[in-house]
PDB file of N, CA, C, O and CB in Angstrom:
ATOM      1  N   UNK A   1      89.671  63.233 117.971  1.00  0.00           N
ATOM      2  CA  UNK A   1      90.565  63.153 119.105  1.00  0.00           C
ATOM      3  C   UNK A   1      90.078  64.134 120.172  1.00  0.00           C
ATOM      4  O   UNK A   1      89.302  65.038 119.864  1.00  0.00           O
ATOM      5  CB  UNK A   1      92.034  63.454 118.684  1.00  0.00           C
ATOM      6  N   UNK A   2      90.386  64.020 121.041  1.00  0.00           N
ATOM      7  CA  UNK A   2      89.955  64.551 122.870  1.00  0.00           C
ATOM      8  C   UNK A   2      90.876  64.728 123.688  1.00  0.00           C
ATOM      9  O   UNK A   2      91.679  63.820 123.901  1.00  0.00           O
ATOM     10  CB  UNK A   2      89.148  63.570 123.796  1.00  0.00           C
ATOM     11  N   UNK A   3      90.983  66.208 124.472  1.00  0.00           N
ATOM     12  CA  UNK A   3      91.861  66.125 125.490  1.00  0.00           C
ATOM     13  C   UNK A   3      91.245  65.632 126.642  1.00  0.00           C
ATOM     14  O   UNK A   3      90.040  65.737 126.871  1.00  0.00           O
ATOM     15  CB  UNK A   3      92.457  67.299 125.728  1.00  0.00           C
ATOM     16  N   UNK A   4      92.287  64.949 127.563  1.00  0.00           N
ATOM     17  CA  UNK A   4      92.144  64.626 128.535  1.00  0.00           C
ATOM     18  C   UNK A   4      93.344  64.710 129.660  1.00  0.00           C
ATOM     19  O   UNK A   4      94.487  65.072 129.381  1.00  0.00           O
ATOM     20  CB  UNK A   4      91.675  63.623 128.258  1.00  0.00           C
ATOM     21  N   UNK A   5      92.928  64.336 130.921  1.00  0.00           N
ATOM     22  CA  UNK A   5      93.635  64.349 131.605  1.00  0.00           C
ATOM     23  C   UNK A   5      93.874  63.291 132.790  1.00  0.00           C
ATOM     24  O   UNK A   5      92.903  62.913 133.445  1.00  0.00           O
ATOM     25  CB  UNK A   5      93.477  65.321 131.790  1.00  0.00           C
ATOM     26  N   UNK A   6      95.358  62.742 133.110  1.00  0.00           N
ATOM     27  CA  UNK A   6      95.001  61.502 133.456  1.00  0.00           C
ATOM     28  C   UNK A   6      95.168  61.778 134.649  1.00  0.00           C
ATOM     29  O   UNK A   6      94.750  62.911 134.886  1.00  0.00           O
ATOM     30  CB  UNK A   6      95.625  60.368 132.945  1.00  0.00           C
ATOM     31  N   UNK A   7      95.591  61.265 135.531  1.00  0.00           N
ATOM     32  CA  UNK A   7      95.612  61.537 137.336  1.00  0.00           C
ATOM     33  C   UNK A   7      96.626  62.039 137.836  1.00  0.00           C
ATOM     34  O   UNK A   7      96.547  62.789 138.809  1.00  0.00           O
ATOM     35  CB  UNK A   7      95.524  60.359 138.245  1.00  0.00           C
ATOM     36  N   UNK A   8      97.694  61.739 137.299  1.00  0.00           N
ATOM     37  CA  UNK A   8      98.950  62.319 137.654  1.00  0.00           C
ATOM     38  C   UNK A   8      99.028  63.925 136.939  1.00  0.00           C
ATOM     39  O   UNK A   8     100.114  64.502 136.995  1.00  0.00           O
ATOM     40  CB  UNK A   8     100.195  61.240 137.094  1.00  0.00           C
ATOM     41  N   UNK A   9      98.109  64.466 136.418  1.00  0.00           N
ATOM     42  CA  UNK A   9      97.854  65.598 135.478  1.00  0.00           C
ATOM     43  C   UNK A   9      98.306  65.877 134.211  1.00  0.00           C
ATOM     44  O   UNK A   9      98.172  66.941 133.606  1.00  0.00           O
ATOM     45  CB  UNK A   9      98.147  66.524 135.967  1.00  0.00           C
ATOM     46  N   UNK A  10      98.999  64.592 133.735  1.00  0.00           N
ATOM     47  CA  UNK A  10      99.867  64.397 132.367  1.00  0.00           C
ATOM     48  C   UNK A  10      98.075  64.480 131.475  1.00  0.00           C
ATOM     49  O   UNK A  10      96.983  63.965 131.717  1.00  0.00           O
ATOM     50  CB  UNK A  10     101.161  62.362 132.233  1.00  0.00           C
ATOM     51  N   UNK A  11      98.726  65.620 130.172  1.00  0.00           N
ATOM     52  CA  UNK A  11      97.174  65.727 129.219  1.00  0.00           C
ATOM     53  C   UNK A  11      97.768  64.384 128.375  1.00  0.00           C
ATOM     54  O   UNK A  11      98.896  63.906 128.261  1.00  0.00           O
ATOM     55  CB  UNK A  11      96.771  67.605 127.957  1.00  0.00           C
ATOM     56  N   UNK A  12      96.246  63.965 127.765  1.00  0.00           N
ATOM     57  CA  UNK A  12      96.006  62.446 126.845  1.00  0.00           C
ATOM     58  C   UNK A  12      95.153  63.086 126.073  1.00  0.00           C
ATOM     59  O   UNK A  12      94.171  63.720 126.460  1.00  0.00           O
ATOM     60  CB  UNK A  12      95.305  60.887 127.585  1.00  0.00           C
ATOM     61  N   UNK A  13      95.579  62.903 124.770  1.00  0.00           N
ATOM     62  CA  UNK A  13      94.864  62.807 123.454  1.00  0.00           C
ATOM     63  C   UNK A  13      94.409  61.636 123.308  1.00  0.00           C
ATOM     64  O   UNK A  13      95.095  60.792 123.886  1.00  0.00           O
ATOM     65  CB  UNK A  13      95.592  63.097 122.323  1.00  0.00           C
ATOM     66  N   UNK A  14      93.522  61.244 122.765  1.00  0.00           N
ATOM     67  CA  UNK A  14      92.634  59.911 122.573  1.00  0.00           C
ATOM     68  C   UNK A  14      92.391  59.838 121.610  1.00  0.00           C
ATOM     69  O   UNK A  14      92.441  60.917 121.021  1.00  0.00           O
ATOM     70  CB  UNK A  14      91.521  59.665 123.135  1.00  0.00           C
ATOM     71  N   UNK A  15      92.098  58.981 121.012  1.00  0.00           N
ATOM     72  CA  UNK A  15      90.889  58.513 119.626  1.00  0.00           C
ATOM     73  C   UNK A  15      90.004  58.307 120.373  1.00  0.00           C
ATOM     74  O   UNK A  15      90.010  57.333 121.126  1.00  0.00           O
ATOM     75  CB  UNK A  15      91.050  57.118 118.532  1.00  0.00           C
ATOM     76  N   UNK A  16      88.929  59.288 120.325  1.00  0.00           N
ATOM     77  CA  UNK A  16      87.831  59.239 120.844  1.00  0.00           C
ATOM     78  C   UNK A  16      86.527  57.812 119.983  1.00  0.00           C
ATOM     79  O   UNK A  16      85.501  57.423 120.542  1.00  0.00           O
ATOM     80  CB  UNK A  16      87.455  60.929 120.727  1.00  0.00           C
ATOM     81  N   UNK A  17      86.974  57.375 118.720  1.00  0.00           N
ATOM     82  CA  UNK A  17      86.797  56.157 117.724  1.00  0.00           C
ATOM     83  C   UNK A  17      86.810  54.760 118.944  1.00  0.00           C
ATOM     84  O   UNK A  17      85.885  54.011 119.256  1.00  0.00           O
ATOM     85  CB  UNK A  17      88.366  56.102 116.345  1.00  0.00           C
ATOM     86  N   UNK A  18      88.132  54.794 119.399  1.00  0.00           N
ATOM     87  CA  UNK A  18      88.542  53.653 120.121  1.00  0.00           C
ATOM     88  C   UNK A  18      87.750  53.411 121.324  1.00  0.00           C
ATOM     89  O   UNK A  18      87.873  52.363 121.957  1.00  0.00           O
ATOM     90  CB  UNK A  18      89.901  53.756 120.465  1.00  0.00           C
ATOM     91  N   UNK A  19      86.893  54.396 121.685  1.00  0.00           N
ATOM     92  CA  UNK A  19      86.181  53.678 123.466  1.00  0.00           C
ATOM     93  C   UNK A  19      85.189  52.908 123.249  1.00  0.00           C
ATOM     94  O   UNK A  19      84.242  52.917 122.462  1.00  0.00           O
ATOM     95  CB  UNK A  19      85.424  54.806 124.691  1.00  0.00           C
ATOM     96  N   UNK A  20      85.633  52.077 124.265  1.00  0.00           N
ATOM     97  CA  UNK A  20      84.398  50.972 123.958  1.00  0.00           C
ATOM     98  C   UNK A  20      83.560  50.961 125.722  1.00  0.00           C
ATOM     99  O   UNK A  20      82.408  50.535 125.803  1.00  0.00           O
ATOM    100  CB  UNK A  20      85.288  48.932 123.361  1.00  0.00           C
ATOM    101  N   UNK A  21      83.767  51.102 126.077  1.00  0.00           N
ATOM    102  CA  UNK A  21      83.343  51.597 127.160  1.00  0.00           C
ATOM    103  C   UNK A  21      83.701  52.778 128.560  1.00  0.00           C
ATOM    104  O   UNK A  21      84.885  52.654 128.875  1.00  0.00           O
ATOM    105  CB  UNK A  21      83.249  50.668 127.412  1.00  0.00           C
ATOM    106  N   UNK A  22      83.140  53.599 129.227  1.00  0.00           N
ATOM    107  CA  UNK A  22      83.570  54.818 130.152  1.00  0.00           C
ATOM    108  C   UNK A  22      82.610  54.000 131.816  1.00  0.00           C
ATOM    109  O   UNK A  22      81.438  53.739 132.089  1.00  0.00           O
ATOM    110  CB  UNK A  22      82.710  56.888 129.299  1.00  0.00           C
ATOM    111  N   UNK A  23      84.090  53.857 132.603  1.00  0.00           N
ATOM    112  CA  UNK A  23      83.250  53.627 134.188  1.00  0.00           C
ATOM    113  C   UNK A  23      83.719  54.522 135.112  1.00  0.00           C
ATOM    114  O   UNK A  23      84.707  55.252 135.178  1.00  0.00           O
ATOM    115  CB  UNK A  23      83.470  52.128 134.963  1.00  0.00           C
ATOM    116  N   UNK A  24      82.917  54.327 135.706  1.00  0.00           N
ATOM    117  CA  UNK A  24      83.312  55.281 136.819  1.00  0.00           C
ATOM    118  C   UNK A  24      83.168  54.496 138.649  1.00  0.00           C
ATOM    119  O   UNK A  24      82.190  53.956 139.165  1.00  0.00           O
ATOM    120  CB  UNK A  24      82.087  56.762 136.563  1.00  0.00           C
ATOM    121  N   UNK A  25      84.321  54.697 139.121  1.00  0.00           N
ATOM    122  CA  UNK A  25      85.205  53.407 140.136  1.00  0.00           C
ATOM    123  C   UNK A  25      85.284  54.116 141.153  1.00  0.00           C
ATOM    124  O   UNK A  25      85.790  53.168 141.753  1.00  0.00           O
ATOM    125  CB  UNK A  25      86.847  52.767 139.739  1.00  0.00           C
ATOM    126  N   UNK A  26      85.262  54.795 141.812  1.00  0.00           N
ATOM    127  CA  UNK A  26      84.819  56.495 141.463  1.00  0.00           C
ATOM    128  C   UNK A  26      85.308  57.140 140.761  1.00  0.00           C
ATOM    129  O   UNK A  26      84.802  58.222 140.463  1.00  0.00           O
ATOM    130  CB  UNK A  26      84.869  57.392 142.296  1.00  0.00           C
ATOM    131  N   UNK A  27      87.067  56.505 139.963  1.00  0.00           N
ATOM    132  CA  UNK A  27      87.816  58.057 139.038  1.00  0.00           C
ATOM    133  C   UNK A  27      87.011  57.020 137.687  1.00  0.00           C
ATOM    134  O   UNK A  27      86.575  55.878 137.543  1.00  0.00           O
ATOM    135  CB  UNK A  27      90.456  58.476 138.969  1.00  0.00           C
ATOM    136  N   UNK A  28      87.169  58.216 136.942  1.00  0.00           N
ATOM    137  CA  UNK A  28      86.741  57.679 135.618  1.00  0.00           C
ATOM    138  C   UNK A  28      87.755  56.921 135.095  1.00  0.00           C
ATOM    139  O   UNK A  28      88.920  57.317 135.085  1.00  0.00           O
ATOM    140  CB  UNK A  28      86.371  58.695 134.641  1.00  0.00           C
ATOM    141  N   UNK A  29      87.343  55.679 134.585  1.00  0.00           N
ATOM    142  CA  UNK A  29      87.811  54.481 133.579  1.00  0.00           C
ATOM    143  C   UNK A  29      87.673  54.719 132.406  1.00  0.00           C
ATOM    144  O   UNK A  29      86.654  55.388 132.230  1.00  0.00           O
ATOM    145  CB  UNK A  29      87.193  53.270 133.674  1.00  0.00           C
ATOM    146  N   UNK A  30      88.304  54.457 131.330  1.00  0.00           N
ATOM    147  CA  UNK A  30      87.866  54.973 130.116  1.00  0.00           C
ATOM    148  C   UNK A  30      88.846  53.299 129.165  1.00  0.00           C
ATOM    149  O   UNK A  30      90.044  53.062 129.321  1.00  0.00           O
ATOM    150  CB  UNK A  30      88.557  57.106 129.808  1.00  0.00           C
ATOM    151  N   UNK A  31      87.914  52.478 128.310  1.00  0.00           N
ATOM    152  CA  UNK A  31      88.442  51.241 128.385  1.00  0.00           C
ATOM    153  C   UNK A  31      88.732  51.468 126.564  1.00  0.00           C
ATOM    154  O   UNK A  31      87.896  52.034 125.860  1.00  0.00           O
ATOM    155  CB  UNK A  31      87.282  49.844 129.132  1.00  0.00           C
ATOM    156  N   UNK A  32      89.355  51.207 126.304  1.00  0.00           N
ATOM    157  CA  UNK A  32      89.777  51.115 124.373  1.00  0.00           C
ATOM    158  C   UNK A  32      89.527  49.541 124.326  1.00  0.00           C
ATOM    159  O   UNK A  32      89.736  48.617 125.111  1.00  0.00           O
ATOM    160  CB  UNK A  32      91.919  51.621 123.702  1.00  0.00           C
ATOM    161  N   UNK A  33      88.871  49.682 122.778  1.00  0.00           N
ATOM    162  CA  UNK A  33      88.579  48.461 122.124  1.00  0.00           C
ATOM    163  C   UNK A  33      89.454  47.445 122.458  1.00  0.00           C
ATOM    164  O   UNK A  33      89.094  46.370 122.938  1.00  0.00           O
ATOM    165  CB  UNK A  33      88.566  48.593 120.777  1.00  0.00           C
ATOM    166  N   UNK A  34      91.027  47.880 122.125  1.00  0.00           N
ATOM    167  CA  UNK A  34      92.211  47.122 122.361  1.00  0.00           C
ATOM    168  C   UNK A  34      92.413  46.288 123.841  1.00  0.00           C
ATOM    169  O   UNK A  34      93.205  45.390 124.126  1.00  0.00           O
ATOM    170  CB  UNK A  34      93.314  48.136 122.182  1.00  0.00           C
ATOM    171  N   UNK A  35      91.482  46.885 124.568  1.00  0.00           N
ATOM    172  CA  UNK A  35      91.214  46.224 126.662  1.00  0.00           C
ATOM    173  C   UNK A  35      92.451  47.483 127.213  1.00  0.00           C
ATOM    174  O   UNK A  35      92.716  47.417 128.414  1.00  0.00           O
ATOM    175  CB  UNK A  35      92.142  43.573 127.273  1.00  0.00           C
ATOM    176  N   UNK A  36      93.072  48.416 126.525  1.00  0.00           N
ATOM    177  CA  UNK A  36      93.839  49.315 127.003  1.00  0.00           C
ATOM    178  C   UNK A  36      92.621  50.288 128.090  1.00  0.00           C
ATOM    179  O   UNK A  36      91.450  50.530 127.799  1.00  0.00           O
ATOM    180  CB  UNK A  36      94.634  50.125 125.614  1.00  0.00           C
ATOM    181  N   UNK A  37      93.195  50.609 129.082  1.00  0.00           N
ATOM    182  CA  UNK A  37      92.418  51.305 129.975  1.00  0.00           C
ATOM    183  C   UNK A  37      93.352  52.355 130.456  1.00  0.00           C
ATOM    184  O   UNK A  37      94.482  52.070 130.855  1.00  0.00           O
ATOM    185  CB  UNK A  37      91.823  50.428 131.076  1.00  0.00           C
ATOM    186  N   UNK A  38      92.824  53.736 130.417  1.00  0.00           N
ATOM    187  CA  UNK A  38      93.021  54.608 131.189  1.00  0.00           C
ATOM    188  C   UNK A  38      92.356  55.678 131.994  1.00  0.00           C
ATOM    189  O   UNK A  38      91.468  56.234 131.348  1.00  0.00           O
ATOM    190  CB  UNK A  38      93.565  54.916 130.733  1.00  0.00           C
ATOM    191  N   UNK A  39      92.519  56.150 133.239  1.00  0.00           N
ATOM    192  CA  UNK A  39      92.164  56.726 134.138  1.00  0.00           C
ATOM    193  C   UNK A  39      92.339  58.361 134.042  1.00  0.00           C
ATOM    194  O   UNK A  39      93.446  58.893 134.123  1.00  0.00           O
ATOM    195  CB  UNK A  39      92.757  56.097 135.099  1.00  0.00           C
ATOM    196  N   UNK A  40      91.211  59.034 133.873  1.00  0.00           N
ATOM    197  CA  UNK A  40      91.276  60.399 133.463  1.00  0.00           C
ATOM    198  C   UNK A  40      90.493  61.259 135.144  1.00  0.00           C
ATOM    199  O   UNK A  40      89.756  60.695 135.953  1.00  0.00           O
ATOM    200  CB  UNK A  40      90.194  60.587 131.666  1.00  0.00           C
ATOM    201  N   UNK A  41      90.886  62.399 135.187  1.00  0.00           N
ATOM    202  CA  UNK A  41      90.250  63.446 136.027  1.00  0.00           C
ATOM    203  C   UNK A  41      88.918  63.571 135.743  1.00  0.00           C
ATOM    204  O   UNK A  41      87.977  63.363 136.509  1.00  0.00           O
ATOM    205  CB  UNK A  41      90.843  64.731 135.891  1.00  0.00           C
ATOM    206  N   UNK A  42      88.881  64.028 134.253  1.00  0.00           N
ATOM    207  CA  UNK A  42      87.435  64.402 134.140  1.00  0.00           C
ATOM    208  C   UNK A  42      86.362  63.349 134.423  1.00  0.00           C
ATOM    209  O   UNK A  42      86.539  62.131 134.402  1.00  0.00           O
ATOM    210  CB  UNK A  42      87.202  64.875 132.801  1.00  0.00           C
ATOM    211  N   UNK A  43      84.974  64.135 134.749  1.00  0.00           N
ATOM    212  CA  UNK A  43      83.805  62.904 134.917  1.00  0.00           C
ATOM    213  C   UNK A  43      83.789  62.201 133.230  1.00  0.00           C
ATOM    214  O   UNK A  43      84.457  62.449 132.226  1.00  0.00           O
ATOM    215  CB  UNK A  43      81.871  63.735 135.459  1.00  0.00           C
ATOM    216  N   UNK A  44      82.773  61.313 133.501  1.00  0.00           N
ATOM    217  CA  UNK A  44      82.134  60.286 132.520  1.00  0.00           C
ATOM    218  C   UNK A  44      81.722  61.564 131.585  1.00  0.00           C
ATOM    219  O   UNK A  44      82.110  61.649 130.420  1.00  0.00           O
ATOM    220  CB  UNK A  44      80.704  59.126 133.189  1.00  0.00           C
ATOM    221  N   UNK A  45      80.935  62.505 132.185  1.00  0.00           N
ATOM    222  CA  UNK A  45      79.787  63.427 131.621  1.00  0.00           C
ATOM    223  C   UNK A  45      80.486  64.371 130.938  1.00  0.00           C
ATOM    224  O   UNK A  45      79.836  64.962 130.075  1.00  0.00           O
ATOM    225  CB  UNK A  45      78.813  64.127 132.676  1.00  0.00           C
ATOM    226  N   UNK A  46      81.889  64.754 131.108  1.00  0.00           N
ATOM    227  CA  UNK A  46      82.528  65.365 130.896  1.00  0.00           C
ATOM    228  C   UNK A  46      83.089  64.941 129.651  1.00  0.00           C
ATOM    229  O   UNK A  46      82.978  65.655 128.654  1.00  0.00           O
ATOM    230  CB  UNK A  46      83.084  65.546 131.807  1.00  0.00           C
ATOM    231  N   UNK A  47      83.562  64.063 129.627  1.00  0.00           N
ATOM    232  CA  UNK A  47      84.116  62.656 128.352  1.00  0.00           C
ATOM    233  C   UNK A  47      83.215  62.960 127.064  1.00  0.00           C
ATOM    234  O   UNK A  47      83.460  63.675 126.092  1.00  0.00           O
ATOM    235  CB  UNK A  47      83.636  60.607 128.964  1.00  0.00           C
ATOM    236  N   UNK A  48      82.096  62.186 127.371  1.00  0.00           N
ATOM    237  CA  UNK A  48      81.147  62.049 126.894  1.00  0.00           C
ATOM    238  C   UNK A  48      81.026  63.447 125.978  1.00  0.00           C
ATOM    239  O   UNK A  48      81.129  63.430 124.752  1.00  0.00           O
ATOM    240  CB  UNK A  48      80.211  61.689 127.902  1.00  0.00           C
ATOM    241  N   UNK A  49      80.768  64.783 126.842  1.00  0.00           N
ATOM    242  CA  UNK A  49      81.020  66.056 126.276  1.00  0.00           C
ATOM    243  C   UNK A  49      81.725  66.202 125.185  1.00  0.00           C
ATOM    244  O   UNK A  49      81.253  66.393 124.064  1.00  0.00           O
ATOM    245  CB  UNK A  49      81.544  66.772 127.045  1.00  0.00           C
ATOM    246  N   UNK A  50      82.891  66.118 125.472  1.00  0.00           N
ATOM    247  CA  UNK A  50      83.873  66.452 124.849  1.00  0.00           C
ATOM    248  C   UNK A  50      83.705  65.452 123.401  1.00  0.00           C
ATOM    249  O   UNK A  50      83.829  65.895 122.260  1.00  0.00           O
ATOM    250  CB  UNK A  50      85.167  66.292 125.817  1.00  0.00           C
ATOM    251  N   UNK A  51      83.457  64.299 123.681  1.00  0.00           N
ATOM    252  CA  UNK A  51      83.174  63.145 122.096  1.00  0.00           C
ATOM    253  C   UNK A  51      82.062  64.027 121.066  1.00  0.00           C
ATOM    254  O   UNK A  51      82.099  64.401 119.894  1.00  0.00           O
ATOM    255  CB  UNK A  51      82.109  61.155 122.645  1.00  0.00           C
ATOM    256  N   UNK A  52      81.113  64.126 122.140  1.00  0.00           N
ATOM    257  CA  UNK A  52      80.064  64.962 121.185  1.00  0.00           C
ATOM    258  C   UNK A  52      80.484  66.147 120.380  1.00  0.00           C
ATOM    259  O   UNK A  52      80.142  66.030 119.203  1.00  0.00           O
ATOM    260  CB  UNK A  52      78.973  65.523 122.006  1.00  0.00           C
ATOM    261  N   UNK A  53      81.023  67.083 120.611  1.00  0.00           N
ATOM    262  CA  UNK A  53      81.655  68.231 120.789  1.00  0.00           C
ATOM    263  C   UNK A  53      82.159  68.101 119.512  1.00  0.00           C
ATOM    264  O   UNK A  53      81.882  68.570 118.408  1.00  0.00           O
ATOM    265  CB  UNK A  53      82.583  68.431 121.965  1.00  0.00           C
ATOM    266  N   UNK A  54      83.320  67.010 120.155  1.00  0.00           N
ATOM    267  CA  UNK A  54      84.456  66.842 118.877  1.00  0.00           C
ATOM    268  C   UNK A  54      83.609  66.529 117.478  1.00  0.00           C
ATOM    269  O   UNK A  54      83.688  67.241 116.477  1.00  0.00           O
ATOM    270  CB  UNK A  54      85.654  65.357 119.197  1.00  0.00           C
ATOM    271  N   UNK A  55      82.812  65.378 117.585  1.00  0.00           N
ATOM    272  CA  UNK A  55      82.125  64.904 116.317  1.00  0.00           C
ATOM    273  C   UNK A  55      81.413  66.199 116.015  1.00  0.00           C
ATOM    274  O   UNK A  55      82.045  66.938 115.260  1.00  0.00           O
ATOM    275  CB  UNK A  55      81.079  63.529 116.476  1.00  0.00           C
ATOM    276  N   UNK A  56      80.568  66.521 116.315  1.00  0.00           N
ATOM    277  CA  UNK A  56      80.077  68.071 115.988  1.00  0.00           C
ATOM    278  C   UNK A  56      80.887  69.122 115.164  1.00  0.00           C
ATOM    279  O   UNK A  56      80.669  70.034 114.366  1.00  0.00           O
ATOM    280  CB  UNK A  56      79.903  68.773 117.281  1.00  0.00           C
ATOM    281  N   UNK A  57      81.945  68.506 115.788  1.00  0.00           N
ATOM    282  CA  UNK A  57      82.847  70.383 114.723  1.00  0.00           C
ATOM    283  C   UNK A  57      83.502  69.240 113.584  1.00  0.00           C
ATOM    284  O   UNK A  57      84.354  69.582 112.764  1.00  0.00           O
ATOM    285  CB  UNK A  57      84.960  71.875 116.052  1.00  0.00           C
ATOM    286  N   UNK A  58      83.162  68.360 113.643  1.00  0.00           N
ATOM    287  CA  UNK A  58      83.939  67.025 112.488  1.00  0.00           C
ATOM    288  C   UNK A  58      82.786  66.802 111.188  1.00  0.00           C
ATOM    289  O   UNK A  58      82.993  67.027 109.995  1.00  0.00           O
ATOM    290  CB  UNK A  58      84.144  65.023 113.533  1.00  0.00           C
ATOM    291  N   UNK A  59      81.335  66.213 111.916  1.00  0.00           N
ATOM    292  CA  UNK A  59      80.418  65.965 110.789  1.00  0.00           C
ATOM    293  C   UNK A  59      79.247  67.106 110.652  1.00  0.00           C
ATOM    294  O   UNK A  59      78.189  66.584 110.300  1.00  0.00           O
ATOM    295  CB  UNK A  59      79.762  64.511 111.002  1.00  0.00           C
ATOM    296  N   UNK A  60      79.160  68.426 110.822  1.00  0.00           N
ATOM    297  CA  UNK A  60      78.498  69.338 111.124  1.00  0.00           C
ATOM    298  C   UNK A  60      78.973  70.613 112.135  1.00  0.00           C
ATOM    299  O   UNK A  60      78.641  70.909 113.283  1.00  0.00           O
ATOM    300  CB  UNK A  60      77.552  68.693 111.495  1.00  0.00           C
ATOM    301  N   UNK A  61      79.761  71.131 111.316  1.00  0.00           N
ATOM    302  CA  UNK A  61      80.259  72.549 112.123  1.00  0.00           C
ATOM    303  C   UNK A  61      79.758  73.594 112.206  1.00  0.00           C
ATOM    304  O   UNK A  61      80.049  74.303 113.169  1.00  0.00           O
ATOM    305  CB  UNK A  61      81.235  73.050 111.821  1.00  0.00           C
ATOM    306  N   UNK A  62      79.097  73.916 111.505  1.00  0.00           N
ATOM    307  CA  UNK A  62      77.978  74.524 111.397  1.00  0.00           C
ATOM    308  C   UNK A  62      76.543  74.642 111.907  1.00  0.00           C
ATOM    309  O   UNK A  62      75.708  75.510 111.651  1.00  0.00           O
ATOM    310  CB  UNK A  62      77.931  74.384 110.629  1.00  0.00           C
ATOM    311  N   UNK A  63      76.426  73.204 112.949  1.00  0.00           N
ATOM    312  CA  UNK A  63      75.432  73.461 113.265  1.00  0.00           C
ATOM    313  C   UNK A  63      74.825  74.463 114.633  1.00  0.00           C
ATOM    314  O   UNK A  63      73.685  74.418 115.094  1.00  0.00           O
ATOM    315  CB  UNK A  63      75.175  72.384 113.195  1.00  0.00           C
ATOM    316  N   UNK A  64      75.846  75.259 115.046  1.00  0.00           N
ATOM    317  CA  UNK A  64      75.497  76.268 116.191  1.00  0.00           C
ATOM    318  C   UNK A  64      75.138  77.619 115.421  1.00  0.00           C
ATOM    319  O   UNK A  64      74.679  78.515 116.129  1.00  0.00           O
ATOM    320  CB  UNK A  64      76.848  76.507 117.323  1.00  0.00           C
ATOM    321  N   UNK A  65      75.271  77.844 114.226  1.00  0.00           N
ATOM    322  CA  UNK A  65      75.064  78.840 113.608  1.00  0.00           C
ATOM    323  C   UNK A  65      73.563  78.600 112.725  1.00  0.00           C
ATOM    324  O   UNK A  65      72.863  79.551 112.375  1.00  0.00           O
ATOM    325  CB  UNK A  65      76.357  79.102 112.833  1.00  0.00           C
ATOM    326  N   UNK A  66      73.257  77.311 112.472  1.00  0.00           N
ATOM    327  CA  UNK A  66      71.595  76.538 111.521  1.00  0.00           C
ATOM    328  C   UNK A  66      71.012  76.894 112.910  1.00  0.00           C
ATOM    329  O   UNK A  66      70.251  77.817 112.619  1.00  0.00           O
ATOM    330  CB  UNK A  66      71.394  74.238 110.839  1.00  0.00           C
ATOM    331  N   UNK A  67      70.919  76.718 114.199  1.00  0.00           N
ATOM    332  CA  UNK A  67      70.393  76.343 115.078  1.00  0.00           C
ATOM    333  C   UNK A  67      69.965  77.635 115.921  1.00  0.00           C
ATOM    334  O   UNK A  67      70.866  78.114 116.610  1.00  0.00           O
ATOM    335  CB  UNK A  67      71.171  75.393 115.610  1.00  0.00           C
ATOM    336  N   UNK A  68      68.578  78.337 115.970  1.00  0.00           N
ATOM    337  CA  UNK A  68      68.877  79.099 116.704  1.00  0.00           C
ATOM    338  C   UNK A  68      68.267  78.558 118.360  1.00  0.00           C
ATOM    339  O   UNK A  68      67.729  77.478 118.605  1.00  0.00           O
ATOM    340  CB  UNK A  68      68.409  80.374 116.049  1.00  0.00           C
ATOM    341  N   UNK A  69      68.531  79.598 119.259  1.00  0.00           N
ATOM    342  CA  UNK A  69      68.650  79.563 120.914  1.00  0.00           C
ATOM    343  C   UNK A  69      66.996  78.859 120.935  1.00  0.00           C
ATOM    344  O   UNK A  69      66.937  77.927 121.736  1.00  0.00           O
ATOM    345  CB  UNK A  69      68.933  81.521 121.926  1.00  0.00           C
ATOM    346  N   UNK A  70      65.810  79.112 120.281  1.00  0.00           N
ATOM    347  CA  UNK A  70      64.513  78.309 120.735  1.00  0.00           C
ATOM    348  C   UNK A  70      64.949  77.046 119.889  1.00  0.00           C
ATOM    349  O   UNK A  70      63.950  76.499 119.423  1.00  0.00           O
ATOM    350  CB  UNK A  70      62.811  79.059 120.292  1.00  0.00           C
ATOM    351  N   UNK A  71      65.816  76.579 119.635  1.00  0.00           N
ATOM    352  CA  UNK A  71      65.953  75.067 118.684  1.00  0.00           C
ATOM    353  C   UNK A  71      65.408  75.082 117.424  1.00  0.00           C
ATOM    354  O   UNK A  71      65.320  74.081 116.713  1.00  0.00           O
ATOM    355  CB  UNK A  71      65.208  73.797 119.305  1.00  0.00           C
ATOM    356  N   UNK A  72      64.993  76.323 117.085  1.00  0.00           N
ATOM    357  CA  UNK A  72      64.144  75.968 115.455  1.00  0.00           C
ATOM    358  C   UNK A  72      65.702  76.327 114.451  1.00  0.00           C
ATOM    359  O   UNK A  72      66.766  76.936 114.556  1.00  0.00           O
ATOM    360  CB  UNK A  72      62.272  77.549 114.927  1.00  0.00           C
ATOM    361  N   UNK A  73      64.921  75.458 113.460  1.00  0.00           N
ATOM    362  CA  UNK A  73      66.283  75.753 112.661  1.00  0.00           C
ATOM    363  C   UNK A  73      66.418  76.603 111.328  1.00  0.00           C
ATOM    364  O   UNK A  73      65.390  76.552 110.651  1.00  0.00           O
ATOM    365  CB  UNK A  73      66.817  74.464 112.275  1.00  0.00           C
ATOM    366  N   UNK A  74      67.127  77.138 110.952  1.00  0.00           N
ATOM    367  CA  UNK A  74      67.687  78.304 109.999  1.00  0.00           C
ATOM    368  C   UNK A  74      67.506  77.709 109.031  1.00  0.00           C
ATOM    369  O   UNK A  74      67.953  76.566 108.938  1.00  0.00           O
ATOM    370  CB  UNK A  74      69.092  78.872 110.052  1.00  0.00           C
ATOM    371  N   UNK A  75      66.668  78.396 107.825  1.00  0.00           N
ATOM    372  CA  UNK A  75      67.328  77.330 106.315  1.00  0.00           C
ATOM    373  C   UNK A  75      68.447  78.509 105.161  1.00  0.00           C
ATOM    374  O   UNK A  75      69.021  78.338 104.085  1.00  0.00           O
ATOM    375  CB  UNK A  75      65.342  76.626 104.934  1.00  0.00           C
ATOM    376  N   UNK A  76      68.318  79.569 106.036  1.00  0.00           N
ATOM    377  CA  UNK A  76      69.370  80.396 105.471  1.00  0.00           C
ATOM    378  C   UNK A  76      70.293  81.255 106.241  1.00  0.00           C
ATOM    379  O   UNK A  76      71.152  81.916 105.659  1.00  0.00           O
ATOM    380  CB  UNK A  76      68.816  81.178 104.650  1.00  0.00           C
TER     381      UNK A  76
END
C-alpha cells in the first residue's frame, strides 16, 4: 500500500497491486485494474517511487544495509 494524495488534498492509500496503468493529463491519472481511476498531486515519478520503495521494505528490507554507497554488495 502507498500514500497518496488526491487534488482536493484528501490522503489515499492504494493497493499499489491494483495499477494497471499511471498517465499524466497533466495531473497524474492513476487507473486500477477494476477501470477505477484516480487523480493524485504527486508526479508519475513520484508514484512509481513510492511502489518501488514499498516493495523493497516488503520483499527485501534489508537491502540498503547488503548494499554499500559504490553498489558492491555485502555478504556479511
Amino acid at each position: 500500500m502507498i500514500q497518496l494524495t488526491r487534488l482536493n488534498r484528501v490522503p489515499l492509500i492504494l493497493n499499489s497491486d491494483l495499477i494497471e496503468h499511471i498517465e499524466v493529463t497533466p495531473d497524474t491519472v492513476i487507473t486500477l485494474a477494476s477501470g477505477q481511476k484516480y487523480m493524485v498531486q504527486e508526479s508519475a515519478d513520484e508514484v512509481v517511487s513510492r511502489i518501488v520503495n514499498f516493495r523493497r521494505s516488503i520483499y527485501n528490507p534489508n537491502l540498503d544495509r547488503l548494499v554499500h554507497k559504490d553498489g558492491m554488495r555485502s555478504d556479511g
